[in-house]
C-alpha positions, 0 to 999 in steps of 0.5 A: 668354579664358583658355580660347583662351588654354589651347586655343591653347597645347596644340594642335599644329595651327594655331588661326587662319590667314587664313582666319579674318581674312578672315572677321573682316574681313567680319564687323567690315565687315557689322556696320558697315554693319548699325549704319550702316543702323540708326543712319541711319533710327531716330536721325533718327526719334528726334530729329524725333519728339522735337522734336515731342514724341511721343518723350523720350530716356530713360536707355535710348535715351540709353544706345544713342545714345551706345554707336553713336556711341561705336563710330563714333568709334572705329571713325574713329580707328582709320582715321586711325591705321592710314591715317597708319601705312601 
């Protein structure tokens, strides 16, 4: 962070303009969706092979179960937010 910072501060030309949001944008909307696609078929695997006993959450898969939900709620708030805001 201290290097943008520095490199932000000593240039002369613009370092960021709207290009660079739009691509940020599609980035953040790409990487939802991938997690989305991903999180829609192995957590529902996970939990069926769990309730037949063919699968144990141990701290790892716990870990990433609640890092993804943890990202979608936070990814929720932030649009309720921002939509009361607009």
């Amino acid at each position: 962070m201290v290097a943008v910072v520095a490199v932000h501060s000593r240039t002369e030309r613009t370092v960021f303009d709207e290009r660079d949001e739009a691509l940020a944008q599609e980035a953040a909307q790409l990487t939802l969706t991938a997690f989305g696609w991903a999180s829609a078929g192995v957590f529902p695997a996970l939990t069926a092979a769990w309730g037949l006993g063919y699968f144990e959450w141990g701290p790892a898969s716990s870990a990433v179960a609640l890092s993804v939900a943890a990202l979608y709620l936070t990814y929720a708030g932030l649009l309720f937010a921002l939509r009361r805001r607009r």
